[in-house]
N, C-alpha and C positions, 0 to 999 in steps of 0.2 A: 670846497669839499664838505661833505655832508655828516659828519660824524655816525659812526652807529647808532648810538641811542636814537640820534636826530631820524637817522631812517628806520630804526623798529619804532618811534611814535607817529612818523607819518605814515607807515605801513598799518598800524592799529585804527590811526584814521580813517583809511580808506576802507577797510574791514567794518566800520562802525558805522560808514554811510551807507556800506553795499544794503549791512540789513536793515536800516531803514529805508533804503528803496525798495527791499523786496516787501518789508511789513506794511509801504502805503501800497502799492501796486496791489497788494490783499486786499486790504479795506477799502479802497476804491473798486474793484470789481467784486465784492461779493455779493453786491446787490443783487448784479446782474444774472447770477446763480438761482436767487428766489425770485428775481422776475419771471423766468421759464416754467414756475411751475403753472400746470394745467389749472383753468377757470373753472366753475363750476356753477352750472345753472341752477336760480334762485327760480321755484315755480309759486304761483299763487293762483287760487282761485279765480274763476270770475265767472258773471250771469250772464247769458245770452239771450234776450228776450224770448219770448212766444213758449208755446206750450207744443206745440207741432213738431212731426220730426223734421230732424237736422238734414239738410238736403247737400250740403257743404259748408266747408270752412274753409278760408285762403289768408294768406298777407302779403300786401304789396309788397315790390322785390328790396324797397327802400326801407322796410321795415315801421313807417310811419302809419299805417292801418293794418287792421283786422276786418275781413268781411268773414260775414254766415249768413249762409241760405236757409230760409226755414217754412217752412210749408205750416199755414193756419189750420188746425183739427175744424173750425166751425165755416171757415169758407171752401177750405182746401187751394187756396191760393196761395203761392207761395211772395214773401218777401225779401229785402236783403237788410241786413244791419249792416252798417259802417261805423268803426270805432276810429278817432282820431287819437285817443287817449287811455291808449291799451287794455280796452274793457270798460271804463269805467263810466261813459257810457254811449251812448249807439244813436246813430239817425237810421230812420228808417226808408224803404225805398220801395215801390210796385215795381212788378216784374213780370215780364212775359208768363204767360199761364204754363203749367204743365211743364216745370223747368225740373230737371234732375241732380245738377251740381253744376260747380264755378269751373270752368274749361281753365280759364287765366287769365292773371291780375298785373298789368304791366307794373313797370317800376314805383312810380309815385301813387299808383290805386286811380288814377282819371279812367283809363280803361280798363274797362269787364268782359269777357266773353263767359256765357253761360248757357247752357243747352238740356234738351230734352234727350236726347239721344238719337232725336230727327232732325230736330231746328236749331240751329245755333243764333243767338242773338249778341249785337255789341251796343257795350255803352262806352261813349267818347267822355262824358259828362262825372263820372261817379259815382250812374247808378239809377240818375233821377230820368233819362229817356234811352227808347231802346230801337235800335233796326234790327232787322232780321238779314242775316247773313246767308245764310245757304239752308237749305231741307235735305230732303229724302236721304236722312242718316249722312251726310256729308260730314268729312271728319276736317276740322277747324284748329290751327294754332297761332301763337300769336310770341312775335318777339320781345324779350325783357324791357325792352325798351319801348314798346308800342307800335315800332313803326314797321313793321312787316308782317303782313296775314301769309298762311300756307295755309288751303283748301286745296283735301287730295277728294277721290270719289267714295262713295258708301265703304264705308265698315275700311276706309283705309286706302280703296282701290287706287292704283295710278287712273290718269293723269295727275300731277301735279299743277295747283295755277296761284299766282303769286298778288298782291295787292299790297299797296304803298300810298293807301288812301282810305285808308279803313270800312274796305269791302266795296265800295263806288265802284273799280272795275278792277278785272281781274286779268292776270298775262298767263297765259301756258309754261310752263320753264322745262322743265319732268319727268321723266316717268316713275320716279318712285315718292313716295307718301315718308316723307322724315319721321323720326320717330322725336323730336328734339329740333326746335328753330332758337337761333339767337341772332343779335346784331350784327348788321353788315353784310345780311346775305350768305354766313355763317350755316350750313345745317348739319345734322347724322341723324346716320341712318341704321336701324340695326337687320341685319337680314338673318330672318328666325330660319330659313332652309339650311344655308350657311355657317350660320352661328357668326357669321362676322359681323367686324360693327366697321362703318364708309363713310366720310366725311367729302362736304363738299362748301366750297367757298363762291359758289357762283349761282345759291341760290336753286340749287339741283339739277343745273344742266347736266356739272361731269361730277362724279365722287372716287373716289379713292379709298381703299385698303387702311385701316389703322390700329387694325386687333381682328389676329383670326383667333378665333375658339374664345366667343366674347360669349361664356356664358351664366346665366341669370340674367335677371334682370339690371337696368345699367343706369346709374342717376349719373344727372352730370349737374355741375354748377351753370351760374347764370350768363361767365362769361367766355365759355368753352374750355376754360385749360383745366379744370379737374373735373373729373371723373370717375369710377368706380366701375367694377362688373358684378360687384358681389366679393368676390376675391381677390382681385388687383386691381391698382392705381395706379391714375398718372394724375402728373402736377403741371404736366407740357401740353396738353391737347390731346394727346391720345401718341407722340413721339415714342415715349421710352413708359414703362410701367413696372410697376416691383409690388410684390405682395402686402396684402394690409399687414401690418406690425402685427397685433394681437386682433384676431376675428370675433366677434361679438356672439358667442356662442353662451347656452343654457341648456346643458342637457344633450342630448346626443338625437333625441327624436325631434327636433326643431330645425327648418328651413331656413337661414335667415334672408333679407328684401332690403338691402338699402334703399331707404326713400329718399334723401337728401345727400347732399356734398356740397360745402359752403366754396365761394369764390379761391376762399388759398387752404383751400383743402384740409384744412383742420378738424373743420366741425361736420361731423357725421351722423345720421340719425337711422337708426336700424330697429326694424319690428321682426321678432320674433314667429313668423308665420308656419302653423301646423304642417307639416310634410305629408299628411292625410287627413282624411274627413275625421278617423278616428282619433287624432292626438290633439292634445290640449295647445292651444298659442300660447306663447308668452310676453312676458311683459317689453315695453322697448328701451332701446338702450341710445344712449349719446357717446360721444366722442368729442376733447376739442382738444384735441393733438392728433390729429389724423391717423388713428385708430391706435396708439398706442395702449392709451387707457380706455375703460369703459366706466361709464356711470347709469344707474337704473331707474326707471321710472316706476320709483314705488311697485308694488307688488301685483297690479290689475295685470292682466290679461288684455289684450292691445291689438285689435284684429284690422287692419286696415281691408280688409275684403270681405268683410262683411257689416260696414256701415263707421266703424273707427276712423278718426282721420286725423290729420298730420299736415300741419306746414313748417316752412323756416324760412325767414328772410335770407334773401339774396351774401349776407355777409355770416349768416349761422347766428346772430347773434339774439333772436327772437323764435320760439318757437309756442306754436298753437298747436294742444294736443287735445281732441274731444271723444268721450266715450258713450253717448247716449245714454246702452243697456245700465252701463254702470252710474250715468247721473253725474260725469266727470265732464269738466270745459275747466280746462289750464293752459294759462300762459308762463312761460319760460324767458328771464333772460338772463344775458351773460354781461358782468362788471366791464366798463369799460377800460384798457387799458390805462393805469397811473404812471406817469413820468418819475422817474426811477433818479433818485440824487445821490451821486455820490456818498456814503454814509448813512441811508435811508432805511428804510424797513421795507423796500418794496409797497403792493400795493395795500398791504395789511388786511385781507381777507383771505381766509384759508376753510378749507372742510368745504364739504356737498352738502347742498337744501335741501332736502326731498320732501315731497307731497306726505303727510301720512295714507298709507293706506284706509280708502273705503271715504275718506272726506270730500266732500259735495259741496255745491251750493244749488241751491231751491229758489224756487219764487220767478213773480214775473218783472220782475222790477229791473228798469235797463242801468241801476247801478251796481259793481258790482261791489259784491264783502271785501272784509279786509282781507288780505293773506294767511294763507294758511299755511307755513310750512315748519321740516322738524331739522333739528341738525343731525348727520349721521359723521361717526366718525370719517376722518380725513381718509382720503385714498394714499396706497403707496405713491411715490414720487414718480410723473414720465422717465421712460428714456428721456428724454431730451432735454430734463433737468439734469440728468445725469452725464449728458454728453457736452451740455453748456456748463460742469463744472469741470470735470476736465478739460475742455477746452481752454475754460480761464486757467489753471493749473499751469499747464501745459505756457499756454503766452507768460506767467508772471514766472515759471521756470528758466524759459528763455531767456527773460530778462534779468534775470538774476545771474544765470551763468555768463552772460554778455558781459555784465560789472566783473565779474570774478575774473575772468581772461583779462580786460582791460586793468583789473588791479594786480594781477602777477605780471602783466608785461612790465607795467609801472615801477614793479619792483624789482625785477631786473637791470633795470635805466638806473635803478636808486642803487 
């Protein structure tokens, strides 16, 4: 038999292990608390050769190049740069005459499609030779992966015809013109009479229903399951959809256009476009918490419709932003995730880079300057930092009340 004293000292025991299980269960998950907060793109300068306007800008879906199409002022022919080395500096390439911008740049940048707005041409190569794909305004898409063409008729028209040989021969599948091709056979469709948007997995024989009242305009990621309308998202293919978090708004007379939506739907890039002739654009915004937060791109004005333009790799994690008028070509990227240790400090960068407003870079020189960025105070903290601490809360509460039941039954028996 167990004397009293004997049982109030091992009852004190147990009480003195409980909180040290709750105090390591703390400090082993708090990491995990600053790992959730949102990343935040680092932008830097860079030179794009030529003197000529900018005819386009792309990056492969892999994120390992950059192309720009650039029309020479003294021949008036246009070139391609390819950057393997984020800017820094460029092969050059000939190109079909009388080209107007990059149509699409498969995953790793071996294939190009690029056109007049009559002629579509592809490069299998990189860049360096080109076949002519289809004319008389025929509209031309091409899969993330490379390996499927969709050629609908002029200005969009049905038929639909399909290639899996990089334009060699073509098969009928169709009658509607996708607005969106991905892998597998994979398509959607938006129909502007309707406002619906249709999905079809067999290459556009039959399509399917998967948002009615789909309207704006609608980005989708590379590998179909996010997507956007402007207003809502899905993270399923278009199954189930719920409102952006926080909408990327400036002002009340501004339309906004999501251009992008990264694969796991985090990263989002949004231009600020005039709601009429008369109102001013605004500048554009990112996201990489799937629209909770927003971060600005410096204070420019950012028109993609009328000469502005905008990519992002396939993962969000690259982005190319160029502004002609304003003398601006910036690259953006995002830290890569750091492996989070027990005890750690996380990945140990915090606050937003931003561009200073109005900084440039000149010249014809295919290397680019150093970086040019400023630091701006930290943003408040996502939700999702805030739902990944309570969460942890919540499990190290759990387990602490689990010791506490287990040490009053204990002491009952005692």
């Amino acid at each position: 038999m167990l004397t009293k004293s004997k049982k109030y000292i091992m009852h004190r025991g147990m009480l003195s292990l409980i909180f040290a299980f709750a105090l390591s269960v703390s400090v082993i998950l708090s990491p995990l608390v600053r790992a959730e907060e949102s990343p935040k793109y680092t932008w830097k300068d860079i030179v794009i050769p030529g003197d000529g306007p900018l005819q386009g800008v792309d990056i492969s879906r892999d994120g390992s190049k950059l192309f720009a199409l650039r029309r020479n002022y003294g021949t008036n022919k246009a070139k391609l740069f390819v950057s393997s080395d984020d800017g820094v500096s460029w092969d050059s390439f000939n190109t079909p005459d009388d080209l107007i911008h990059i149509t699409s740049v498969n995953t790793n940048g071996s294939k190009i499609i690029v056109s007049d707005g009559s002629t579509n041409n592809i490069s299998i190569d990189g860049g360096r030779n080109w076949t002519v794909l289809s004319n008389n305004s025929e509209t031309v898409g091409m899969s993330p992966d490379g390996s499927v063409l969709a050629r609908c008729g002029r200005w969009g028209a049905p038929p639909l015809y399909i290639s899996t040989d990089n334009g060699q021969t073509w098969v009928q599948k169709g009658n509607k013109c996708p607005s969106r091709i991905f892998n597998g056979g994979k398509m959607v469709y938006r129909d502007y009479a309707r406002s619906f948007l249709e999905w079809s997995t067999d290459y556009g024989v039959t399509w399917s229903v998967i948002k009615e009242e789909a309207v704006r305009d609608v980005a989708f990621s590379d590998d179909a399951k996010s997507m956007t309308d402007g207003w809502n998202m899905s993270l399923d293919g278009g199954v189930s959809w719920s409102l952006i978090p926080e909408y990327p708004q400036v002002g009340s007379d501004y339309a906004n256009k999501i251009e992008y939506i990264s694969n796991d739907g985090k990263k989002i890039i949004a231009t600020l476009q005039p709601a009429s002739p008369d109102d001013w654009p605004g500048p554009m915004l990112m996201s990489t918490d799937g629209g909770k937060t927003w971060q600005k791109w410096g204070n420019e004005a950012f028109q993609t419709r009328v000469g502005d333009k905008v990519a992002m790799s396939a993962d969000g994690r690259k982005l190319l932003a160029v502004s002609p008028d304003n003398n601006i070509y910036r690259l953006a990227t995002l830290p890569r995730p750091q492996p989070v240790t027990p005890g750690g400090t996380g990945s140990g960068t915090s606050g937003a880079v931003t561009p200073s407003a109005g900084s440039s870079s000149s010249g014809s020189s295919t290397t680019a300057v150093s970086s040019s960025t400023s630091n701006k105070k930290p943003e408040k903290p996502s939700r999702i930092l805030a739902e990944t601490g309570v969460s942890v809360w919540l499990v190290s509460g759990s387990a602490i009340a689990a010791v506490v039941v287990g040490g009053l039954a204990l002491r009952k028996r005692l």
